[in-house]
ModelCIF file with pLDDT and N, C-alpha, C, O atoms, coordinates in Angstrom:
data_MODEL
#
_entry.id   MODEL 
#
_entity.id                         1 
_entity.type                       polymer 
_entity.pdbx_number_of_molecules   1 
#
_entity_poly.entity_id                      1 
_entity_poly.type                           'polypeptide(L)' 
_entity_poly.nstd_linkage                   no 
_entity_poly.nstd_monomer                   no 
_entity_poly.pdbx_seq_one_letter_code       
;(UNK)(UNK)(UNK)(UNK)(UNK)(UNK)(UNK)(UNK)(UNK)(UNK)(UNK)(UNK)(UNK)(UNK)(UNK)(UNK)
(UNK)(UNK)(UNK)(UNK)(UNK)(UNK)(UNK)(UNK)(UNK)(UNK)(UNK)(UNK)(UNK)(UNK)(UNK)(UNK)
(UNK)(UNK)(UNK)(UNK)(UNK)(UNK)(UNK)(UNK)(UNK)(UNK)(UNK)(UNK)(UNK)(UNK)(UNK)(UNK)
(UNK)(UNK)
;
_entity_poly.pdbx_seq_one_letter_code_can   XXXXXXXXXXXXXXXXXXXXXXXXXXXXXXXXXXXXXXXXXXXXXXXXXX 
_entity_poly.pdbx_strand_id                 A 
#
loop_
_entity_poly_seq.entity_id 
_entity_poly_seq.num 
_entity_poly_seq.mon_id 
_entity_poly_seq.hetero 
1 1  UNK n 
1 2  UNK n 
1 3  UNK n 
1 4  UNK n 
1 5  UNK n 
1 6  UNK n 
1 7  UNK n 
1 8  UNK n 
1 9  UNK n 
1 10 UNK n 
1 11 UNK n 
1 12 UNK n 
1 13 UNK n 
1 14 UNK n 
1 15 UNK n 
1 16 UNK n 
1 17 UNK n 
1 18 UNK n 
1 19 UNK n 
1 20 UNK n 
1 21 UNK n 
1 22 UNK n 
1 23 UNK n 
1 24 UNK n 
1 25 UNK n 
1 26 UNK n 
1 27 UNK n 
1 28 UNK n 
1 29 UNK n 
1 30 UNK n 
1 31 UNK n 
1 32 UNK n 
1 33 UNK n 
1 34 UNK n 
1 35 UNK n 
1 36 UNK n 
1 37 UNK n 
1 38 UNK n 
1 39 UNK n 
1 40 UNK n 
1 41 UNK n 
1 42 UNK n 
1 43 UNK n 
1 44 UNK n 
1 45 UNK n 
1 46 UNK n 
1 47 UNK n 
1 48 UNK n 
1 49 UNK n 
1 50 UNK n 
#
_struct_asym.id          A 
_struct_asym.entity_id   1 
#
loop_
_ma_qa_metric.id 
_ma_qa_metric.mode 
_ma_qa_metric.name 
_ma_qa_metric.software_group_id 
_ma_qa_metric.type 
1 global pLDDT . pLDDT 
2 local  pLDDT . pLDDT 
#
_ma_qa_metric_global.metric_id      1 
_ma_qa_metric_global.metric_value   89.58 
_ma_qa_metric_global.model_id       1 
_ma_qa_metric_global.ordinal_id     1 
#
loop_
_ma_qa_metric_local.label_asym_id 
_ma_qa_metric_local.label_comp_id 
_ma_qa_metric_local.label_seq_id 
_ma_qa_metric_local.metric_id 
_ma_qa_metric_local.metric_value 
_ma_qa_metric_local.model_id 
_ma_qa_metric_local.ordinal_id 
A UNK 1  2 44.00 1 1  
A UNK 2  2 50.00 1 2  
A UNK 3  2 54.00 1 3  
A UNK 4  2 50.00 1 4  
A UNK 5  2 56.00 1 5  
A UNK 6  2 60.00 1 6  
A UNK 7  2 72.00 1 7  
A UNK 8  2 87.00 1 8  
A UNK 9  2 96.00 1 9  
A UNK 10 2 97.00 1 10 
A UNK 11 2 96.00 1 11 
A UNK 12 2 97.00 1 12 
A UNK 13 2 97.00 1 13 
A UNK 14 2 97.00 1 14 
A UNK 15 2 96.00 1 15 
A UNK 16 2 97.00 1 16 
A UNK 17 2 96.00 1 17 
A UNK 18 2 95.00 1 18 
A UNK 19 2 93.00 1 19 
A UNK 20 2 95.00 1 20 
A UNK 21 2 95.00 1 21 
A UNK 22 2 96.00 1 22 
A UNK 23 2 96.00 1 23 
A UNK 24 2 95.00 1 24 
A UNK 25 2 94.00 1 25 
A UNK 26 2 93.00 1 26 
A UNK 27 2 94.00 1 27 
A UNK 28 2 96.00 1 28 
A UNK 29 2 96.00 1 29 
A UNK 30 2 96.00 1 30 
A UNK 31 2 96.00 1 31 
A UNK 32 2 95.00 1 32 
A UNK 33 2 95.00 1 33 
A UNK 34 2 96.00 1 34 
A UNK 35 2 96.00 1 35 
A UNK 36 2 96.00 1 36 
A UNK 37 2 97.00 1 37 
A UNK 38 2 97.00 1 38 
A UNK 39 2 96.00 1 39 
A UNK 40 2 96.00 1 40 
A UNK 41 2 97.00 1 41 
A UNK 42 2 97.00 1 42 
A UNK 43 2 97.00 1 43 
A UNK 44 2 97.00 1 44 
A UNK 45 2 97.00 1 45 
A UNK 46 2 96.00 1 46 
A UNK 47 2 96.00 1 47 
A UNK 48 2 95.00 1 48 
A UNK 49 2 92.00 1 49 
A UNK 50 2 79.00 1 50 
#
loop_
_atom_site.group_PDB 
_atom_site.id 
_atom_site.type_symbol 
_atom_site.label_atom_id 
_atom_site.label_alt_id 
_atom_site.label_comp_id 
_atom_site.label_asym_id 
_atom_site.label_entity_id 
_atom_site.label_seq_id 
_atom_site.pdbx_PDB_ins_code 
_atom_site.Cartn_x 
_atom_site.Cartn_y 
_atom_site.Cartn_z 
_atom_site.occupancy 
_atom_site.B_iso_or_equiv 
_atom_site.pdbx_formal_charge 
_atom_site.auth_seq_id 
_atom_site.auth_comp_id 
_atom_site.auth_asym_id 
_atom_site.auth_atom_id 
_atom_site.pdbx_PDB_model_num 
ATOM 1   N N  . UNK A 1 1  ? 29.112 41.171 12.120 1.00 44.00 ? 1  UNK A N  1 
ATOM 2   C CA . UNK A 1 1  ? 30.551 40.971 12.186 1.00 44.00 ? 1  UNK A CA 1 
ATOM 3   C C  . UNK A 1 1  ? 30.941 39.891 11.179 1.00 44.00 ? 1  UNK A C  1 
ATOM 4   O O  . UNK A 1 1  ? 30.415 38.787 11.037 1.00 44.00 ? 1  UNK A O  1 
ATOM 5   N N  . UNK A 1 2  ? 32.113 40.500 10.409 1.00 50.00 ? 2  UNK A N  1 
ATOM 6   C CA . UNK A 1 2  ? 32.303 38.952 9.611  1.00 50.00 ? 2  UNK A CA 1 
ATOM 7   C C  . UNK A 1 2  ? 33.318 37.739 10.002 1.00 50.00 ? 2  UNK A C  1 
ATOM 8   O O  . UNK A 1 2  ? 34.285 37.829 10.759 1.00 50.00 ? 2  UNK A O  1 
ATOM 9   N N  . UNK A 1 3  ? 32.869 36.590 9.309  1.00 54.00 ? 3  UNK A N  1 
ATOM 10  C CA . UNK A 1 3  ? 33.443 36.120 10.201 1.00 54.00 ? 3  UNK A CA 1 
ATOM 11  C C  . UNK A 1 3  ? 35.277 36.238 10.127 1.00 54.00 ? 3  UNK A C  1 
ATOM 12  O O  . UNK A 1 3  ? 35.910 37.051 9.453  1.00 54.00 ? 3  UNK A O  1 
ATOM 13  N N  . UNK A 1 4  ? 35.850 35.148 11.048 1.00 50.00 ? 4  UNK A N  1 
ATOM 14  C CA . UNK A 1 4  ? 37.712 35.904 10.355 1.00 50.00 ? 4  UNK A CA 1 
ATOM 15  C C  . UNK A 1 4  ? 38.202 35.345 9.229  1.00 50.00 ? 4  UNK A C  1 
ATOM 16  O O  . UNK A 1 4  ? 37.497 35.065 8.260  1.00 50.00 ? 4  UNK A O  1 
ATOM 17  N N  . UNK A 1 5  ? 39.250 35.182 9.288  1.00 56.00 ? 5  UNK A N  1 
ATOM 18  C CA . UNK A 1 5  ? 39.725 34.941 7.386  1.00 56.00 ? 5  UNK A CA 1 
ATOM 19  C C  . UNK A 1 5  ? 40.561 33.667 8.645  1.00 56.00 ? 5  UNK A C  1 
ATOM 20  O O  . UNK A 1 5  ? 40.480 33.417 9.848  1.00 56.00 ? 5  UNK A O  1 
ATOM 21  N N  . UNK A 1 6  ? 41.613 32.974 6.998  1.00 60.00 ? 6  UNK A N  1 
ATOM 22  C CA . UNK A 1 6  ? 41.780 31.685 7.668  1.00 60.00 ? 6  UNK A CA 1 
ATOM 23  C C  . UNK A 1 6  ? 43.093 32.365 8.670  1.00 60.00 ? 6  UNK A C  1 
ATOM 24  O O  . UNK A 1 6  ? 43.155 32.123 9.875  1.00 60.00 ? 6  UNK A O  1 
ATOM 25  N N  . UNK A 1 7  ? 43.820 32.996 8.148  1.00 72.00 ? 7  UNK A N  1 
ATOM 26  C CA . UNK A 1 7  ? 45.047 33.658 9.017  1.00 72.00 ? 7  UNK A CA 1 
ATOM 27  C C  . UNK A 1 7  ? 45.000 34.490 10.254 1.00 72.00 ? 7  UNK A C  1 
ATOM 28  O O  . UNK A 1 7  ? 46.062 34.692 10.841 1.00 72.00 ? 7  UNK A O  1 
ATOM 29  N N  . UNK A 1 8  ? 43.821 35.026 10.746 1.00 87.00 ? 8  UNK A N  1 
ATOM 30  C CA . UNK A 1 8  ? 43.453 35.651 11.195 1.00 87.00 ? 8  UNK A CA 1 
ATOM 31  C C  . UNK A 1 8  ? 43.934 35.136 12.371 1.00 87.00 ? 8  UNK A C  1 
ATOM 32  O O  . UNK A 1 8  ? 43.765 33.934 12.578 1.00 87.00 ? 8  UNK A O  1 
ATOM 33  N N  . UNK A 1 9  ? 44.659 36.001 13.406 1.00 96.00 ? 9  UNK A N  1 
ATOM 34  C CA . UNK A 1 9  ? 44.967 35.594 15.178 1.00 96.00 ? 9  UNK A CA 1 
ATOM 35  C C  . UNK A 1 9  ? 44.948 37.045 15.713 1.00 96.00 ? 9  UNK A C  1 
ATOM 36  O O  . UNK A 1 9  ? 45.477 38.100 15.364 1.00 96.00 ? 9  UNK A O  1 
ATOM 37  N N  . UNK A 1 10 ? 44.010 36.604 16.833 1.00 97.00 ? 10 UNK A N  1 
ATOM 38  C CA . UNK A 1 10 ? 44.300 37.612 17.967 1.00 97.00 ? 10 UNK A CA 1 
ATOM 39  C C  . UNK A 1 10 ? 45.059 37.137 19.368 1.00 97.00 ? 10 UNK A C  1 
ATOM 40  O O  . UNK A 1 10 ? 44.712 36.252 20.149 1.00 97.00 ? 10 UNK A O  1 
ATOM 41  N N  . UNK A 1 11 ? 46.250 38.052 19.426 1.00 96.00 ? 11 UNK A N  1 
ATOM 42  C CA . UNK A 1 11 ? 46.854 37.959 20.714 1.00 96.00 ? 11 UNK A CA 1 
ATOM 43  C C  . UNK A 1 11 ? 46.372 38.202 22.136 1.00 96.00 ? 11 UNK A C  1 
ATOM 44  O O  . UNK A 1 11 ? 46.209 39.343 22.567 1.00 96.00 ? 11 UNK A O  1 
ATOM 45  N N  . UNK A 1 12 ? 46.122 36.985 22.934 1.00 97.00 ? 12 UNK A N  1 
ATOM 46  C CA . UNK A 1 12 ? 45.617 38.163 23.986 1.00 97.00 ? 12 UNK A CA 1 
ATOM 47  C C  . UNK A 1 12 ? 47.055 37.914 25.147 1.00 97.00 ? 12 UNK A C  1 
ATOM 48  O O  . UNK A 1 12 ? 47.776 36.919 25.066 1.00 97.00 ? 12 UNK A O  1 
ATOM 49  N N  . UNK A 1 13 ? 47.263 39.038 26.197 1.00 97.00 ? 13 UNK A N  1 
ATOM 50  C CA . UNK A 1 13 ? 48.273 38.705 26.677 1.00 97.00 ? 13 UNK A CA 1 
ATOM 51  C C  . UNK A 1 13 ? 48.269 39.338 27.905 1.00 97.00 ? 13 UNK A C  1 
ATOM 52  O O  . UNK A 1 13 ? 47.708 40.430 27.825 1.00 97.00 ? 13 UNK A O  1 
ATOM 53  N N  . UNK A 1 14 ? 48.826 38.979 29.411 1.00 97.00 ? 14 UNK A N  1 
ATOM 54  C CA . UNK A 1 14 ? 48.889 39.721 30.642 1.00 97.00 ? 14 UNK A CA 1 
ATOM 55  C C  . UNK A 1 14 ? 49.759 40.873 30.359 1.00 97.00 ? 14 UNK A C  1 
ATOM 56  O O  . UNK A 1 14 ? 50.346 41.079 29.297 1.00 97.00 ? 14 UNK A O  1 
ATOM 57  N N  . UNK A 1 15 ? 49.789 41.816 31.727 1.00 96.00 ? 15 UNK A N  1 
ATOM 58  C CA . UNK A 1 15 ? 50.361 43.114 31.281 1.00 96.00 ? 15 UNK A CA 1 
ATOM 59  C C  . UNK A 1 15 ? 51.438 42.527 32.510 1.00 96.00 ? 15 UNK A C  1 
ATOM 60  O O  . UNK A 1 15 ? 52.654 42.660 32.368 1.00 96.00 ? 15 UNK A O  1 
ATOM 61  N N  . UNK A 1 16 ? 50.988 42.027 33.430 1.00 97.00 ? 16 UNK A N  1 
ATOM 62  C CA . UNK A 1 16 ? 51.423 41.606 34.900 1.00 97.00 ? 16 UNK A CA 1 
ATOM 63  C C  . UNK A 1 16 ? 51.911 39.895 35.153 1.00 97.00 ? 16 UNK A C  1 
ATOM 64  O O  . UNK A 1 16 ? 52.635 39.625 36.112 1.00 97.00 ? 16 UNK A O  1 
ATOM 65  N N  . UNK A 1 17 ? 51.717 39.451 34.762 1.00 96.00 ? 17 UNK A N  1 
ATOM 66  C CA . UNK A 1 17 ? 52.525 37.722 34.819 1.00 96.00 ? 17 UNK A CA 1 
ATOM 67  C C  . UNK A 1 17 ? 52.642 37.047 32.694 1.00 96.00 ? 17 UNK A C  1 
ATOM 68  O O  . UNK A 1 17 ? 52.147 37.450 31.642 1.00 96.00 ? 17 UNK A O  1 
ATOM 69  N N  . UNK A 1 18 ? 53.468 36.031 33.045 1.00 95.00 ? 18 UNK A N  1 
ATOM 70  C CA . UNK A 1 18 ? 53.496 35.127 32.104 1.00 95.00 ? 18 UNK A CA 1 
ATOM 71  C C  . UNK A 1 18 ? 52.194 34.587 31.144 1.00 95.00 ? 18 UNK A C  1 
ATOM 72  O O  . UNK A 1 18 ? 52.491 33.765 30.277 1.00 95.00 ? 18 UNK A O  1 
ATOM 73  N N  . UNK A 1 19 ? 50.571 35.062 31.267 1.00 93.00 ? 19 UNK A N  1 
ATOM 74  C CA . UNK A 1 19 ? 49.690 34.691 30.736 1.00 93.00 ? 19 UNK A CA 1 
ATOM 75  C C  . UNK A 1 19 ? 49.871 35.152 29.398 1.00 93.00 ? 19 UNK A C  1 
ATOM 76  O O  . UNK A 1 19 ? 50.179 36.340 29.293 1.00 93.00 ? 19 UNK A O  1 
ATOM 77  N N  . UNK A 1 20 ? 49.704 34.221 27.942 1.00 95.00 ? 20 UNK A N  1 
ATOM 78  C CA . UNK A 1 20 ? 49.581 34.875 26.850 1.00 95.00 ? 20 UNK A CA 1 
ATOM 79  C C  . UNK A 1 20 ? 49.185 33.177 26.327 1.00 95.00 ? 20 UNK A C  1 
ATOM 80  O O  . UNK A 1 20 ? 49.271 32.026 26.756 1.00 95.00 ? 20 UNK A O  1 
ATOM 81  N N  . UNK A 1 21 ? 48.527 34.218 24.657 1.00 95.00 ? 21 UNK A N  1 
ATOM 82  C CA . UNK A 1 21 ? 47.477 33.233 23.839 1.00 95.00 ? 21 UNK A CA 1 
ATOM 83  C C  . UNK A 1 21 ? 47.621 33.467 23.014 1.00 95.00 ? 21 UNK A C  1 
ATOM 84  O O  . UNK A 1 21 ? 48.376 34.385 22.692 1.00 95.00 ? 21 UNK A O  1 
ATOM 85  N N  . UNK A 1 22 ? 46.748 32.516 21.960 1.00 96.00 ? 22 UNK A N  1 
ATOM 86  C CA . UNK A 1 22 ? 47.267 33.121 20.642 1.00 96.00 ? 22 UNK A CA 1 
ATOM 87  C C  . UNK A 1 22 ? 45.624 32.458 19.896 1.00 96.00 ? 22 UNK A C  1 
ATOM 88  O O  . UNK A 1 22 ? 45.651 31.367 19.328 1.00 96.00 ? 22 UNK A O  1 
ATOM 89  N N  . UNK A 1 23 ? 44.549 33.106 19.978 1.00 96.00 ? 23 UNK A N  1 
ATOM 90  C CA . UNK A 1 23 ? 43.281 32.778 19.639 1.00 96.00 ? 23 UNK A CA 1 
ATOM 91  C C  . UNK A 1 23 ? 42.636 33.204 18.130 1.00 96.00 ? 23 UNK A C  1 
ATOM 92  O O  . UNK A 1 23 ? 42.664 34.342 17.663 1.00 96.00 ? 23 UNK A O  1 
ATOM 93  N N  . UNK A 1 24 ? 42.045 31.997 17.479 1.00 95.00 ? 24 UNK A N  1 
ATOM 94  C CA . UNK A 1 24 ? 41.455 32.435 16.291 1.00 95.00 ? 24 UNK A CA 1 
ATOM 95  C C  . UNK A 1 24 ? 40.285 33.148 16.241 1.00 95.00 ? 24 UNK A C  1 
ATOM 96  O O  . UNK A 1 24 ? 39.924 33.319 15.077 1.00 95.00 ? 24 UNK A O  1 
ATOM 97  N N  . UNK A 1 25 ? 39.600 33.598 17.010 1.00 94.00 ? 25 UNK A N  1 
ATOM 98  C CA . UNK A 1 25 ? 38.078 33.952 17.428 1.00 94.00 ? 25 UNK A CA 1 
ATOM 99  C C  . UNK A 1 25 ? 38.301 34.972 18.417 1.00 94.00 ? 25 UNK A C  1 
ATOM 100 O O  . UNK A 1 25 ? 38.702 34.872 19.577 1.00 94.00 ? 25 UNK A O  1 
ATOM 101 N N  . UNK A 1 26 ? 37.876 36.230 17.558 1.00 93.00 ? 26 UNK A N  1 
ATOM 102 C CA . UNK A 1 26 ? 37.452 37.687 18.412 1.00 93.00 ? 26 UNK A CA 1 
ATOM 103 C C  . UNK A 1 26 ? 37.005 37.641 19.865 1.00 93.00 ? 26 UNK A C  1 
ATOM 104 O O  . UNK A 1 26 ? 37.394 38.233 20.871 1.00 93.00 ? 26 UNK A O  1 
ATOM 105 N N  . UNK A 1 27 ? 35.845 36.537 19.585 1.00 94.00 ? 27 UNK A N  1 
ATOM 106 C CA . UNK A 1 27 ? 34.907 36.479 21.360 1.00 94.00 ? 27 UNK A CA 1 
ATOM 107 C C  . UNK A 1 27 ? 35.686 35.480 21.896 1.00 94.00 ? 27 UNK A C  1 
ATOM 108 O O  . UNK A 1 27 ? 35.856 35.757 23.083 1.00 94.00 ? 27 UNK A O  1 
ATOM 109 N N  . UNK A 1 28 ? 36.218 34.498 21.620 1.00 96.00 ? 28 UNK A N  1 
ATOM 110 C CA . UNK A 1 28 ? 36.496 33.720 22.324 1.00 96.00 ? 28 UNK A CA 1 
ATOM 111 C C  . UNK A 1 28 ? 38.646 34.608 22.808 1.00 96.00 ? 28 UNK A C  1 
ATOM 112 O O  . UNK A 1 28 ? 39.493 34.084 23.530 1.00 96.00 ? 28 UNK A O  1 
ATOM 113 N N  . UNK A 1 29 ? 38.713 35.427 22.342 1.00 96.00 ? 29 UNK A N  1 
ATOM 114 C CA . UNK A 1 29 ? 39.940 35.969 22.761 1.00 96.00 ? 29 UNK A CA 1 
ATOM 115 C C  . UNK A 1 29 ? 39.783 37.142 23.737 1.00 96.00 ? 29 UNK A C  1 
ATOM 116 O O  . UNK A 1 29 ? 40.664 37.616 24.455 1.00 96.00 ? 29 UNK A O  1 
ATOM 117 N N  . UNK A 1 30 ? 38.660 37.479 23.646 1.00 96.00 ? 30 UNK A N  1 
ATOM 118 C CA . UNK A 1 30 ? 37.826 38.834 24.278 1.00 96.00 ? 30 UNK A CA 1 
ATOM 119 C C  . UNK A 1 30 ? 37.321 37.946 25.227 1.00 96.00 ? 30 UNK A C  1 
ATOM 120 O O  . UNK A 1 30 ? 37.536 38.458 26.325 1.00 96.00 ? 30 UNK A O  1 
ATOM 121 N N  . UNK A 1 31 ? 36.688 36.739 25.375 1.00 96.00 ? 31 UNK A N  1 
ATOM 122 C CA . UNK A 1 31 ? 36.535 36.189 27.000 1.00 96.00 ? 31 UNK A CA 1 
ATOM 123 C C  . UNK A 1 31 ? 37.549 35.240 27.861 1.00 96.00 ? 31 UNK A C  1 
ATOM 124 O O  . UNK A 1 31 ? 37.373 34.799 28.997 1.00 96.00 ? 31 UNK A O  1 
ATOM 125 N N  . UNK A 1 32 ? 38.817 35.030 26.864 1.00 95.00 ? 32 UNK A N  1 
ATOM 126 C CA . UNK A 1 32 ? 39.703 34.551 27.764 1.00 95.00 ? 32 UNK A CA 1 
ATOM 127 C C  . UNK A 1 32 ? 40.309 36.166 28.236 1.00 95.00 ? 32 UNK A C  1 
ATOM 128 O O  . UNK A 1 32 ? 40.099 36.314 29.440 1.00 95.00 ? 32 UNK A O  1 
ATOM 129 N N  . UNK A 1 33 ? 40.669 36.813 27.909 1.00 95.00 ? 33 UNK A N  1 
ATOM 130 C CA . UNK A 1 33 ? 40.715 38.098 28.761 1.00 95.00 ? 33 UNK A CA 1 
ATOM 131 C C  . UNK A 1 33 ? 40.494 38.706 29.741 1.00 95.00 ? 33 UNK A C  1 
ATOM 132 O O  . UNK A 1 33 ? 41.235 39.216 30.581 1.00 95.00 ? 33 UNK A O  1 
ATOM 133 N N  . UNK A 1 34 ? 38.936 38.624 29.578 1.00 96.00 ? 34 UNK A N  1 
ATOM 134 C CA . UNK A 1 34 ? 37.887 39.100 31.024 1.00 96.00 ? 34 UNK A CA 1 
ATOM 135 C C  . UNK A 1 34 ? 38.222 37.857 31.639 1.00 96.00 ? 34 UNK A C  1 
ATOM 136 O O  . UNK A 1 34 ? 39.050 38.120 32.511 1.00 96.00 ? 34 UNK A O  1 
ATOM 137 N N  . UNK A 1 35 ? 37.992 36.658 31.616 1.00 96.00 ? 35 UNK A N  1 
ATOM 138 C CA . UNK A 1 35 ? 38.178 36.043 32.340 1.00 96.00 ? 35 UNK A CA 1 
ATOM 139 C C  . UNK A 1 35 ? 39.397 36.019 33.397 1.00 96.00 ? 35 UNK A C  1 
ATOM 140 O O  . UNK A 1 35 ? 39.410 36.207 34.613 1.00 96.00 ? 35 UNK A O  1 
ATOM 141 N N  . UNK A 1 36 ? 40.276 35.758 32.599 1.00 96.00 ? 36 UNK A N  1 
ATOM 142 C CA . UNK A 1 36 ? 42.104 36.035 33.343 1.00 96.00 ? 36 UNK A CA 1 
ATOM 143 C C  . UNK A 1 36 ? 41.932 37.172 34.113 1.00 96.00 ? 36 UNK A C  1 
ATOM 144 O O  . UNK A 1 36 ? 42.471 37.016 35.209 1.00 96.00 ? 36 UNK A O  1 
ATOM 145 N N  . UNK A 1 37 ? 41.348 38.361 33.976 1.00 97.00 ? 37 UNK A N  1 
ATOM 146 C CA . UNK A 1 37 ? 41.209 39.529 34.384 1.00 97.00 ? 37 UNK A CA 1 
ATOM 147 C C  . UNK A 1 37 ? 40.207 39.655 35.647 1.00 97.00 ? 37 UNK A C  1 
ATOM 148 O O  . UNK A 1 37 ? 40.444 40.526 36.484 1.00 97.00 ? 37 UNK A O  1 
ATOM 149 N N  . UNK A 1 38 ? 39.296 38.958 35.771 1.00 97.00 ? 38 UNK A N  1 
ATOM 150 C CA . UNK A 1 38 ? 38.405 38.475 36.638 1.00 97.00 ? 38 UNK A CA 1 
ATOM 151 C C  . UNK A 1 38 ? 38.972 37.803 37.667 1.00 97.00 ? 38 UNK A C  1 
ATOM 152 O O  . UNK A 1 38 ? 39.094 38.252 38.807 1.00 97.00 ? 38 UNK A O  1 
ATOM 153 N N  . UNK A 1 39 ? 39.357 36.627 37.253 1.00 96.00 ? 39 UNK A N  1 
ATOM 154 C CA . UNK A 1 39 ? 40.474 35.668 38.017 1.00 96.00 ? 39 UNK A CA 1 
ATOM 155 C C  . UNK A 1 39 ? 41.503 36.336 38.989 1.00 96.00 ? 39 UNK A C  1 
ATOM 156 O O  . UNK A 1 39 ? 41.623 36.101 40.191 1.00 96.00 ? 39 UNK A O  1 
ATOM 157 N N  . UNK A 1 40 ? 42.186 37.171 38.264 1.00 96.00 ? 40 UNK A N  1 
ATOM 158 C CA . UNK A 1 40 ? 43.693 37.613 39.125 1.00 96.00 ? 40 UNK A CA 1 
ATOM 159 C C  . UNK A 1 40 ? 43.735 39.174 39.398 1.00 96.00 ? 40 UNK A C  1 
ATOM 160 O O  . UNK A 1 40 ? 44.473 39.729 40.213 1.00 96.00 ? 40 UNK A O  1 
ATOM 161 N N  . UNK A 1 41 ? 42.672 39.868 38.445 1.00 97.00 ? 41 UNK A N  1 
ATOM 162 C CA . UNK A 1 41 ? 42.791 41.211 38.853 1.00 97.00 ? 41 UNK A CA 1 
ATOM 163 C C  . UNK A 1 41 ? 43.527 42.306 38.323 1.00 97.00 ? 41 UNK A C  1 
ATOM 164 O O  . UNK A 1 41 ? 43.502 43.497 38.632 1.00 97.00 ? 41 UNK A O  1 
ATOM 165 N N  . UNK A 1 42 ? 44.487 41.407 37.082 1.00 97.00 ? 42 UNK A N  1 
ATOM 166 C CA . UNK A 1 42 ? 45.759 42.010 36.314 1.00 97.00 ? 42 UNK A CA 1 
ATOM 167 C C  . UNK A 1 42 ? 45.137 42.954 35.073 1.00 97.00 ? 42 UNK A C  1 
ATOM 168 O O  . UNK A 1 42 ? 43.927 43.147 35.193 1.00 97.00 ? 42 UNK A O  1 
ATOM 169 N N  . UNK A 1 43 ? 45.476 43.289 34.440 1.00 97.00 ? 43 UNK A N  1 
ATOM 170 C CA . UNK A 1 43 ? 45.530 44.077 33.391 1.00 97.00 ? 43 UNK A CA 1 
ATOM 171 C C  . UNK A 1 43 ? 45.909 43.197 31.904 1.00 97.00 ? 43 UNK A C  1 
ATOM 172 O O  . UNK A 1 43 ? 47.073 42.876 31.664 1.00 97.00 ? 43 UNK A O  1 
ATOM 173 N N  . UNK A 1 44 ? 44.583 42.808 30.809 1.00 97.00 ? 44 UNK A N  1 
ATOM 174 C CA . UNK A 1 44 ? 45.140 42.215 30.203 1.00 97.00 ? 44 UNK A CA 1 
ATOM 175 C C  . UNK A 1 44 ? 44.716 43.172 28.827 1.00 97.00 ? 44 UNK A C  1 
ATOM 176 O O  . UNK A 1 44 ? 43.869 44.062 28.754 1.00 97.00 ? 44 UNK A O  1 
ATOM 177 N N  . UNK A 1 45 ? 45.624 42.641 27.790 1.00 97.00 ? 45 UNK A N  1 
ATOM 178 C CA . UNK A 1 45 ? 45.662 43.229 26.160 1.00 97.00 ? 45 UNK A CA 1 
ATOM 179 C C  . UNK A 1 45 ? 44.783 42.588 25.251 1.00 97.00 ? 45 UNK A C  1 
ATOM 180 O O  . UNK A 1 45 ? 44.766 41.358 25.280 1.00 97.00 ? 45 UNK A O  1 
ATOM 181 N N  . UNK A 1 46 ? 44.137 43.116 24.545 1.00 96.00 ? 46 UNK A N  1 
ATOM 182 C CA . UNK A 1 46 ? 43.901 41.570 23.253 1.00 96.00 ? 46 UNK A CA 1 
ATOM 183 C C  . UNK A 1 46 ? 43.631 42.702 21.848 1.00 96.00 ? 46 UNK A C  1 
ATOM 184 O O  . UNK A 1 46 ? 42.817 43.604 21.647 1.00 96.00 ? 46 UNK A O  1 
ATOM 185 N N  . UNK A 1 47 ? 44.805 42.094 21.027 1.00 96.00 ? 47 UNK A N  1 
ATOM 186 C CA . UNK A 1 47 ? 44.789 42.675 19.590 1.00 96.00 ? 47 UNK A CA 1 
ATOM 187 C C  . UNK A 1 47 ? 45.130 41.917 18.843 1.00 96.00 ? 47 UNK A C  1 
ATOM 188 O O  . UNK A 1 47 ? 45.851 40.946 19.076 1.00 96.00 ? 47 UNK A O  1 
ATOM 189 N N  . UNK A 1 48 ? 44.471 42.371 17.386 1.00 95.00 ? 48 UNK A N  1 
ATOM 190 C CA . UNK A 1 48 ? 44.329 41.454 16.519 1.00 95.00 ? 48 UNK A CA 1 
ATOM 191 C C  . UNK A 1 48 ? 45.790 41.225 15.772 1.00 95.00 ? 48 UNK A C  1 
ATOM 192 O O  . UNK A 1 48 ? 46.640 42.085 15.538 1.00 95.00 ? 48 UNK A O  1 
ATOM 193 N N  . UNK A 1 49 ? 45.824 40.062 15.520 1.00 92.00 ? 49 UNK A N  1 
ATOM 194 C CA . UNK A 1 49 ? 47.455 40.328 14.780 1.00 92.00 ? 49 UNK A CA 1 
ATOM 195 C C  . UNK A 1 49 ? 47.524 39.853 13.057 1.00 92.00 ? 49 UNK A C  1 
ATOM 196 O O  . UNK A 1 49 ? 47.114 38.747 12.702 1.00 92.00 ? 49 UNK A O  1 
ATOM 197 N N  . UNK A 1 50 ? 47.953 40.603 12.331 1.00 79.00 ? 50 UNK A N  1 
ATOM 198 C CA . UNK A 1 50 ? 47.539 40.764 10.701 1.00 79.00 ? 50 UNK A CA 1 
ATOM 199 C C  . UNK A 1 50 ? 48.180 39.805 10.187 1.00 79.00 ? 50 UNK A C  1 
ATOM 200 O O  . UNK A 1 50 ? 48.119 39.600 8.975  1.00 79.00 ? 50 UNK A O  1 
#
């Protein structure tokens, strides 16, 4: 995987409450996700934003 460029953000965001992020790092946006998702049970998003 390479790594990201300097602009690079991934959104991650609830589908079901007020949770949202705004993360420079693939894994680290991909485990606040599962996590939140783990936690509350909700439905969450995470895409990259250009």
């Amino acid at each position: 995987m390479e790594p990201p460029s300097p602009g690079e953000l991934y959104h991650v965001v609830c589908r079901e409450c007020p949770f949202e992020r705004l993360i420079g790092l693939a894994g680290d946006a991909d485990a606040y996700g599962r996590d939140h998702a783990a936690d509350t049970g909700h439905r969450v998003a995470v895409d990259r934003i250009e």
